[in-house]
One Martini backbone bead per residue (centre of mass of N, CA, C, O) as a GRO file, in nm:
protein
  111
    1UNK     BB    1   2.545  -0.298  -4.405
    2UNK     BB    2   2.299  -0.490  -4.349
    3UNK     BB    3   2.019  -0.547  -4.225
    4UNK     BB    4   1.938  -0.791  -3.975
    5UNK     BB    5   1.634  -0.988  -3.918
    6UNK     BB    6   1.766  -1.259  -3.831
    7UNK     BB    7   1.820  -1.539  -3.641
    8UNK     BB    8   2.119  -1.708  -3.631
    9UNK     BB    9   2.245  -2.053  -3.591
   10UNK     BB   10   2.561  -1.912  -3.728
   11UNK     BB   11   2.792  -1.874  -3.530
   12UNK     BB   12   3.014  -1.717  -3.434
   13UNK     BB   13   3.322  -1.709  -3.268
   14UNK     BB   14   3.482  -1.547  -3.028
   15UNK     BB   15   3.764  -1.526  -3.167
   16UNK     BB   16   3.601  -1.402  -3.419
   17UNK     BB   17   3.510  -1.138  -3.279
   18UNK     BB   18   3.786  -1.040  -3.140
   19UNK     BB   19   3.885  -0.957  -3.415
   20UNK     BB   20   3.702  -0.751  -3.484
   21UNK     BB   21   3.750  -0.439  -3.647
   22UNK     BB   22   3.461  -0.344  -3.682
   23UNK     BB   23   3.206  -0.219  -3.638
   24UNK     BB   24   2.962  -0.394  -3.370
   25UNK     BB   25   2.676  -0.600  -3.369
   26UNK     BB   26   2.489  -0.778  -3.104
   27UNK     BB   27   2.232  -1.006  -3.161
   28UNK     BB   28   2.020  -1.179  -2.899
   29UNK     BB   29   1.799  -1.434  -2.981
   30UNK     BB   30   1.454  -1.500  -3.125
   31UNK     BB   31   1.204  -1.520  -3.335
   32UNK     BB   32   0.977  -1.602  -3.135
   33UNK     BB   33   1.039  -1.359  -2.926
   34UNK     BB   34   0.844  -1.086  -2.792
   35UNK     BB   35   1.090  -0.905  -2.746
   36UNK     BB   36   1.230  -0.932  -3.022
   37UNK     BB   37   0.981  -0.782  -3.190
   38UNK     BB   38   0.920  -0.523  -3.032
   39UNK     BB   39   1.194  -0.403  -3.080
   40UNK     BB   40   1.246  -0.416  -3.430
   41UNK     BB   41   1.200  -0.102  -3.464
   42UNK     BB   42   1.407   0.036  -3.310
   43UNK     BB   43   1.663  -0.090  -3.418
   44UNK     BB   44   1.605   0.001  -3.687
   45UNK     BB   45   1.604   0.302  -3.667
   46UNK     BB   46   1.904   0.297  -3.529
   47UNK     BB   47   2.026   0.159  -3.835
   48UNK     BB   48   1.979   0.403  -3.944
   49UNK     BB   49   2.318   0.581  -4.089
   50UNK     BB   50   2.469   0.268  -3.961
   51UNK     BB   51   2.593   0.055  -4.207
   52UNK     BB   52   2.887   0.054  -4.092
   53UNK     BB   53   2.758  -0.201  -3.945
   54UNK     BB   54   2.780  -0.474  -3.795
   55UNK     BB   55   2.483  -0.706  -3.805
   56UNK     BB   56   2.448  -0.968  -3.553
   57UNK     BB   57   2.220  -1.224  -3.536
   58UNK     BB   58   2.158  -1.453  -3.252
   59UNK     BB   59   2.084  -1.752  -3.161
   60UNK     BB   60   1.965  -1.857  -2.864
   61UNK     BB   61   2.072  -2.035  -2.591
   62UNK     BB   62   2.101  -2.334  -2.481
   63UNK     BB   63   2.455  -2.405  -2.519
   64UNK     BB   64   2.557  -2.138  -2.645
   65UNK     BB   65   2.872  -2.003  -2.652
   66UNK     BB   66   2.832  -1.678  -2.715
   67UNK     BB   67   2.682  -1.634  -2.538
   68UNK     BB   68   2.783  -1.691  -2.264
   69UNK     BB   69   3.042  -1.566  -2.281
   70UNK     BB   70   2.836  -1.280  -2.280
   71UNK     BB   71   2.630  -1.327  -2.035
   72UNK     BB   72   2.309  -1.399  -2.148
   73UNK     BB   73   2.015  -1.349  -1.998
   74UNK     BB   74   1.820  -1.168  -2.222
   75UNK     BB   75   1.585  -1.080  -2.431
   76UNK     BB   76   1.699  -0.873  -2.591
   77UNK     BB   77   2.084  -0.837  -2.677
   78UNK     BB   78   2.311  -0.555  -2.702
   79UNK     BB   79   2.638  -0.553  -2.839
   80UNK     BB   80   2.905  -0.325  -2.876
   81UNK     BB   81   3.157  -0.321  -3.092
   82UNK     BB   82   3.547  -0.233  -3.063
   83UNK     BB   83   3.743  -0.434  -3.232
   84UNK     BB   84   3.597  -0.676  -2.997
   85UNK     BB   85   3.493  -0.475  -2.792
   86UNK     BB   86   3.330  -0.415  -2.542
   87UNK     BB   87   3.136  -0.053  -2.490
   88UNK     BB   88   2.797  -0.188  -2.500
   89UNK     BB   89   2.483  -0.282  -2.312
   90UNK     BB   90   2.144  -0.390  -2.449
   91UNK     BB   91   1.821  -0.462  -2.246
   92UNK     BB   92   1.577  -0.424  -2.374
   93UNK     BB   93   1.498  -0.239  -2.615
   94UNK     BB   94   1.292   0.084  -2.667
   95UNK     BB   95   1.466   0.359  -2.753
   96UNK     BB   96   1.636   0.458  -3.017
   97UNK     BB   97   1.829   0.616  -2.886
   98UNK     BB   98   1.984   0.443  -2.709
   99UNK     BB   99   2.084   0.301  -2.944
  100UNK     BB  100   2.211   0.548  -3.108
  101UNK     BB  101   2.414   0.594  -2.883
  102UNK     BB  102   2.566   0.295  -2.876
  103UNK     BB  103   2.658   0.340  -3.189
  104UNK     BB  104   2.852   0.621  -3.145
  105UNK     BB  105   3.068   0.453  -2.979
  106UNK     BB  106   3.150   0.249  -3.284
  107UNK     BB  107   3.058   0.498  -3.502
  108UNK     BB  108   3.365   0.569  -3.587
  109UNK     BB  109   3.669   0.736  -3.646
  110UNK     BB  110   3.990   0.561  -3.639
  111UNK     BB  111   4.316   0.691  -3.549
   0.00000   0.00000   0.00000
């Protein structure tokens, strides 16, 4: 899957997410955002050869409800999920490796 560069106003729904069977990263945060624009050369560096994962930029804000739902208070805000389900969490990364690290939690064969 390409990796998403914008973050979109058109947020897939809460149900819609938990039922996600493939890995998956949310990505929170807003185009205009100084710390969002920062993390993302690290972004990307740890999502070259991790494909196969979803990742869906979520335009946050108030009012929003999947941000809500899951209690984003920062952004940027990446989310892991496996299955539907989180299974890690950073906000306002800055080392590759750590994105990484939470990447190869969701980005593995399942058995």
């Amino acid at each position: 899957m390409p990796f998403s560069t914008v973050y979109s106003s058109d947020a897939p729904s809460r149900e819609e997410v938990d039922a996600w069977q493939e890995p998956a990263v949310l990505e929170f945060g807003t185009n205009w955002c100084g710390y969002c624009q920062a993390a993302q050369p690290a972004i990307a560096q740890a999502f070259a050869g991790h494909e196969s994962v979803r990742h869906v930029k979520v335009e946050d804000g108030k009012g929003r409800p999947l941000g809500r739902s899951f209690a984003v208070k920062l952004w940027p805000t990446l989310i892991f999920l496996d299955q539907g389900r989180e299974v890690a969490r950073l906000v306002r990364p800055a080392d590759p490796g750590a994105i990484t690290d939470a990447l190869t939690l969701v980005d593995r064969p399942h058995l």
